[in-house]
N, C-alpha and C positions, 0 to 999 in steps of 0.2 A: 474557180476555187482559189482566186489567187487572194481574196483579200481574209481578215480575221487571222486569230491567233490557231496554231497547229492545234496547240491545248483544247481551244474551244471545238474544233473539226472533228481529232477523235471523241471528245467528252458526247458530242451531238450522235456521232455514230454509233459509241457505246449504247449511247441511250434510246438510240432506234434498233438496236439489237435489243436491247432489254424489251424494250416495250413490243416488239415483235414476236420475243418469245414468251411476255407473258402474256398479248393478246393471244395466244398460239393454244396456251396452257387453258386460259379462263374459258374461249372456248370450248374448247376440249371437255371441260368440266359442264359446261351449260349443256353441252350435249349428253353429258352422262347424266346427269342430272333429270334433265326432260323425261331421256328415255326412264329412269329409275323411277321419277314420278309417275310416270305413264303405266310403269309394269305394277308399279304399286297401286295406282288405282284400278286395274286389270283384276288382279291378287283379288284386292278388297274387296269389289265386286262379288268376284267369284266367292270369296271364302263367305259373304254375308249372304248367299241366296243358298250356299251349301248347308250354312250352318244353320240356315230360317229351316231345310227343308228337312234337316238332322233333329232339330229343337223340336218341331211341328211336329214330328214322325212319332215323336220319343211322348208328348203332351197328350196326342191323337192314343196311343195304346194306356198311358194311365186314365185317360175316358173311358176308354172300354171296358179297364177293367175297375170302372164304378169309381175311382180315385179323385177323379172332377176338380175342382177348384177348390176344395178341402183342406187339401194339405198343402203343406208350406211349397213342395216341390213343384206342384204344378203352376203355385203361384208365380213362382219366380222362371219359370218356363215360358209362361205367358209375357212377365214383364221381360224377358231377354226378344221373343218375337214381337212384339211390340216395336221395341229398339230399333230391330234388324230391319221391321219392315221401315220404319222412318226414313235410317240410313240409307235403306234400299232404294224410298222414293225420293230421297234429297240432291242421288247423286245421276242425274242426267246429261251431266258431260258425258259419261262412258256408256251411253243406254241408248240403242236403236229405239227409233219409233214403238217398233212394235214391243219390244221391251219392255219401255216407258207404259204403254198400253195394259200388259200382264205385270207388270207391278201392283199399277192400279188396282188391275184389277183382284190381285192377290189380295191386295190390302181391304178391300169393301168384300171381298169374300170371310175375309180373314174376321173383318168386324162383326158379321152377320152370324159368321161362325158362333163368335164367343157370345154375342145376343143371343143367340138359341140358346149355350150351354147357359145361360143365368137367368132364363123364361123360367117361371113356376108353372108347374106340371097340373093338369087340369084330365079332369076324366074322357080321355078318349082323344087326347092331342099326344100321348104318349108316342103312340107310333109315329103320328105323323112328324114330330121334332127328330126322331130319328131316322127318320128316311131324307129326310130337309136336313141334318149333319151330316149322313154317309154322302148326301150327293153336293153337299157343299166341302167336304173333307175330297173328293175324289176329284173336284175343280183345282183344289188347291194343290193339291199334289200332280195333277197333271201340268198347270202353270209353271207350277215352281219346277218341272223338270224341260217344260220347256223356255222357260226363263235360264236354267244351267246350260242349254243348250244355244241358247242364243247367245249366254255369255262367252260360253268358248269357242261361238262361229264370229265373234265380232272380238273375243281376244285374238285369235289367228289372225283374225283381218287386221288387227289392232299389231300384234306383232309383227306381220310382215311390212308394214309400215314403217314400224320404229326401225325393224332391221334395217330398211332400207336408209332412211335416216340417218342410223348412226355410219351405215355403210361410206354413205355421202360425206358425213362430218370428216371420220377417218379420210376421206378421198380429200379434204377439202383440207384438212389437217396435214398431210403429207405434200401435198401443194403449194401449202405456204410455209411448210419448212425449206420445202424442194427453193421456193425463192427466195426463203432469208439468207439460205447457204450460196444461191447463185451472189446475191448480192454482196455478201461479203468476201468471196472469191474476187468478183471485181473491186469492189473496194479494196482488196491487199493487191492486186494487180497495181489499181491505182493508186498505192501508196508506195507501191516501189518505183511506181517511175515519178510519182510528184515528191517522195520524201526521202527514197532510199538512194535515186541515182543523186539528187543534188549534192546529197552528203557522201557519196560518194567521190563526185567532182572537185566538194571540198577536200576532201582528203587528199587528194592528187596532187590537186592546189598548191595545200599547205605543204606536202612533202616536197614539191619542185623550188617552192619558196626557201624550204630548209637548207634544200641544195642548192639556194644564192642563185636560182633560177626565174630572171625578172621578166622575161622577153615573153612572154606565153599573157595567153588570151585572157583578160580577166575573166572574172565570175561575173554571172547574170546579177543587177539588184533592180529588177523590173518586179520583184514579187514585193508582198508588203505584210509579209507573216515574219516569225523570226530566221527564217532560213534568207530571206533578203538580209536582212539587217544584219546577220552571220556574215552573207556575202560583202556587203558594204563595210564591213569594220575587216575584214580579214584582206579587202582590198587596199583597203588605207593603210593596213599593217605593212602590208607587202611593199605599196611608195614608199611608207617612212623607213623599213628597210633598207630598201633600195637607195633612197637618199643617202641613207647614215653608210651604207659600204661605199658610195660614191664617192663622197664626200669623206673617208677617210682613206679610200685609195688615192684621191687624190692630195690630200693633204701627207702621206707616204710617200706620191713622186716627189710633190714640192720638198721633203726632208732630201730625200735623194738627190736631188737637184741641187739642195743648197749645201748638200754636203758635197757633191760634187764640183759647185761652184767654189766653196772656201778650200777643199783641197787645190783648186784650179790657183784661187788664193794664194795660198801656201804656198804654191810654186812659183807664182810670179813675184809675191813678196822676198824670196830668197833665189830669185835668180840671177842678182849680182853677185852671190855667194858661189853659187857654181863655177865660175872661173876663179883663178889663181887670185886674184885682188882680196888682198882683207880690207872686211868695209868700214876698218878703225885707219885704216891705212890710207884708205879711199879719203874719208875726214879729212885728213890729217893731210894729205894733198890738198885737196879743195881750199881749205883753211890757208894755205902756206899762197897759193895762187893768188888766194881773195886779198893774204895779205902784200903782195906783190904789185896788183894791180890798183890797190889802195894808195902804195909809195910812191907808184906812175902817176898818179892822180887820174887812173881810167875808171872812173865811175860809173860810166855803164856795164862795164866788165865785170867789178867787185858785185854788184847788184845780181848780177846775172846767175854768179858763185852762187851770192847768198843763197838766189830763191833755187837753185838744180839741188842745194847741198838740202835745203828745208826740203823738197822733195822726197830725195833720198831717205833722208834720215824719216819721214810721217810714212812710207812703205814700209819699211823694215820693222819699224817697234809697234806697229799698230797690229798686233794680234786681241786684238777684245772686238765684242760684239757690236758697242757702241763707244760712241766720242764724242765728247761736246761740239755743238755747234760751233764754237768760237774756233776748234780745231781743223774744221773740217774745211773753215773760212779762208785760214790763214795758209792753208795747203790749197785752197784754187786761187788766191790771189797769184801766190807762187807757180803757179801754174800758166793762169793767164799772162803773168808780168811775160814770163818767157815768150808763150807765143808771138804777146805784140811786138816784143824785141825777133822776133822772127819775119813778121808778115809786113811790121811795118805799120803804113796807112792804111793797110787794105784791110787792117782792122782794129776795130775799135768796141769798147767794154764799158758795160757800167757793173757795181757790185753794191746791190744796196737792200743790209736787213734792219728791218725797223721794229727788232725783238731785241730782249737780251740775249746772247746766243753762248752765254756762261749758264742761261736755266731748261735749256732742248739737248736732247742725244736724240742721233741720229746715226745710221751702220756708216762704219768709214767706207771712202773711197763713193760715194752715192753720188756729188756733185761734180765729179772729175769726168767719169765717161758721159756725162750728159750735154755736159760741153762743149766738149771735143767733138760729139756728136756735129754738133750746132759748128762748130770751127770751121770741118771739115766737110761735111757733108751740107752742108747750108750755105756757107757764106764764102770760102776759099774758091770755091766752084766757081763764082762768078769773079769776072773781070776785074769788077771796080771793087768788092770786098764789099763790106758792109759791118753789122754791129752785133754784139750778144750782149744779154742782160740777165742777170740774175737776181731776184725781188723773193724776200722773206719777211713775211708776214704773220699775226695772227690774227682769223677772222672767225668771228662766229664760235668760237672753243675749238678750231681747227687751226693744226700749222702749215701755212700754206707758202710753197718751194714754186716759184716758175724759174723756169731758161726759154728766155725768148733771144729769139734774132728774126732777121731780114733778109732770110735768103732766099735761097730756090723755093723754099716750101714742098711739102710732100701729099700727094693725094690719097682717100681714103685708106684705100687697100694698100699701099706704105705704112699707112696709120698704125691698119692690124695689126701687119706683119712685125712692128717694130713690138704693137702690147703682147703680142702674143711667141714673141721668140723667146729662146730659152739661153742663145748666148749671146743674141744681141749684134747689132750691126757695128762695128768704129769699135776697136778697142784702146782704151787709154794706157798710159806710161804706169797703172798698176795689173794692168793685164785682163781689166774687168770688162765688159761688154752692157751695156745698154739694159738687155734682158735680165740680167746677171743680176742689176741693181733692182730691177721691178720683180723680181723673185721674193729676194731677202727682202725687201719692204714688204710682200705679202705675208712671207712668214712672220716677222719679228711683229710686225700690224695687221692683225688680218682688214681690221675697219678703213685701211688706208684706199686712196681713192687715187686713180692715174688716167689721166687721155689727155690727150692730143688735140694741139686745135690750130688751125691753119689750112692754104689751099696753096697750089702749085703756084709759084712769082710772088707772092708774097706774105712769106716768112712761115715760122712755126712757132709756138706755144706750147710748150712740158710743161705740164701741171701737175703735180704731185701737193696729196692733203691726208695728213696725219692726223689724229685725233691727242689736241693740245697734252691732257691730260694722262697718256699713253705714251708719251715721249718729253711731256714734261720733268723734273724733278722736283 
């Protein structure tokens, strides 16, 4: 009973209780019916051989008393036995043999009868028409009582028949109510465990659902009436729930996270304020050195000022969300310039963007720890040092950021561990970690795109791809 609409199941069952009960009824009636025809033609019987023998009786004493065919009364005495006897022989459904027989025979008595009463009288026939009437009068009255008698030995017979009958019907009538009722006891059986526990399931369902409760067993949609199709949509309802709290529990850590990372921020942008140095004063040193080491004619020294002093100073004032690409530039030049004046040979840089980078924003500090990433953990590691590169691009309506170098390279499970942390391996000279940066590009971009490409001896590949038009201006 799994397939078809619930509508159409009960509608079909209604309508075999109807037709049950009014097969139940019509019977019922065919049976009263029978018998009532039956008693009615029993009745009729009887009343037309009662009433022949009452008519006759009554016709028989106005002969006697010389009245004859005369007068109007007898005439119509005659025409009512007449009648009586037709009806009497017409109706041989209800008439024994022998019955049928003393009918007959009443009726060719009955004719012979009224031939004598309408013989003209002749000298010396007198008597004898009257001895030929009393003994055809005393046939007829004997017939006709025992024709009454036959009728109500073959009504009795006739009734305890019918009793029997209607006995049976009734028997036959409580029977098949006795199974319409069994039937539809099972059918409500059967509909609380095929209609009433589903929706019950549902219910349970739906209330575990309301309580943010995903982990539990779906619903069945193996059926193909509307309580499947219930089940199927109430299940999709639950995933897409389930999605949409996922999905904003986790877009609630990542807030968390990135407020935790910009307060982390915060303190590391103002952590040369914590000690006693003011950082106009800090300047205003720097500046006084740069211009010292300018008069000496040490040039690589002044250089060195500049780029720690640009440093300095792109930490401290950079409290906004984003900063042009050209800024972001001009702080890892200053960046790298230092390191090579540190390592020397053992490393070597390229820096090359073939966009405008006065038309991109991008969150500060994004290409500083990626770097440094790549310095240290890639390339310083090894003996002979090696190279980084930084390549910015637009392809495809995507802005696309590598740092590549030559170093050790990292294996897959590095790979994760680097996309999937949350502070990141290497931290750089604004206190940011790795993680840190592929957070806030998630938040500030959700469509932005980050992996990893490389194998252990040689080198790695940070990809990172913004969608142009999203970071564009």
């Amino acid at each position: 009973m799994n397939g078809g609409s619930i509508k159409t199941k009960v509608l079909l069952f209604l309508g075999f209780i109807m037709a049950a009960f009014l097969f139940s009824n019509l019977y019922s009636i065919k049976v009263n019916r029978e018998s009532e025809r039956q008693m009615n033609q029993l009745l009729s019987r009887y009343y037309a051989i009662n009433e022949f023998s009452r008519i006759y009786r009554e016709s028989s004493e106005l002969w006697m008393r010389g009245s004859g065919d005369g007068t109007e009364r007898a005439a119509g005495l005659n025409r009512q036995m007449e009648e009586l006897l037709e009806t009497m022989a017409a109706d041989t459904d209800t008439l024994s043999e022998t019955g049928f027989l003393m009918v007959q025979s009443v009726r060719n008595l009955y004719m012979n009868y009224r031939k004598l009463q309408r013989e003209e009288l002749f000298s010396g026939n007198a008597v004898h028409r009257e001895l030929k009437l009393w003994e055809i009068d005393t046939l007829i009255k004997q017939y006709t009582e025992k024709l009454l008698q036959d009728s109500l030995s073959l009504g009795y017979t006739a009734h305890q028949t019918l009793q029997t009958h209607v006995q049976n019907g009734q028997r036959n009538a409580v029977f098949f109510m006795a199974a319409v009722v069994a039937a539809c006891a099972a059918f409500g059986r059967y509909m609380t465990k095929w209609l009433l526990n589903p929706i019950i399931s549902l219910a349970s369902f739906v209330r575990e659902v309301g309580q943010e409760k995903f982990d539990g067993q779906r619903l069945s949609e193996t059926r193909k009436d509307e309580i499947g199709e219930l089940n199927r949509e109430v299940n999709q309802m639950r995933d897409s729930m389930k999605s949409t709290i996922v999905a904003l529990q986790e877009k609630q850590q990542l807030s968390w996270q990135l407020h935790d990372q910009e307060m982390k921020l915060e303190r590391a942008k103002f952590a040369a304020l914590q000690s006693q140095i003011n950082p106009h004063f800090l300047f205003n040193t720097l500046n006084v050195i740069y211009g010292m080491a300018d008069m000496e004619h040490a040039g690589v020294t002044a250089e060195l000022i500049q780029s720690l002093s640009g440093i300095f100073r792109y930490s401290m004032e950079n409290k906004v969300e984003r900063v042009l690409l050209s800024r972001e530039l001009a702080f890892i030049r200053d960046y790298i310039y230092i390191e090579k004046r540190r390592f020397g040979k053992r490393l070597s840089y390229i820096l090359k963007a073939d966009v405008d980078p006065d038309r991109f924003e991008i969150p500060p500090f994004t290409l500083q720890p990626l770097v440094e990433n790549s310095i240290k953990h890639g390339i310083l590691v090894r003996k002979e040092g090696g190279w980084a590169a930084v390549r910015i691009l637009v392809r495809d309506g995507w802005l696309v950021i590598r740092v590549i170098d030559n170093g050790v390279g990292m294996d897959r499970e590095k790979q994760k561990q680097l996309l999937g942390s949350e502070g990141g391996s290497g931290r750089g000279v604004s206190g940011i970690g790795a993680g840190n940066v592929f957070t806030r590009l998630k938040l500030m971009f959700p469509d932005c795109r980050i992996r990893i490409m490389g194998r252990p001896g040689r080198g790695t590949c940070l990809e990172i791809k913004i969608k142009a038009e999203e970071c564009g201006q």
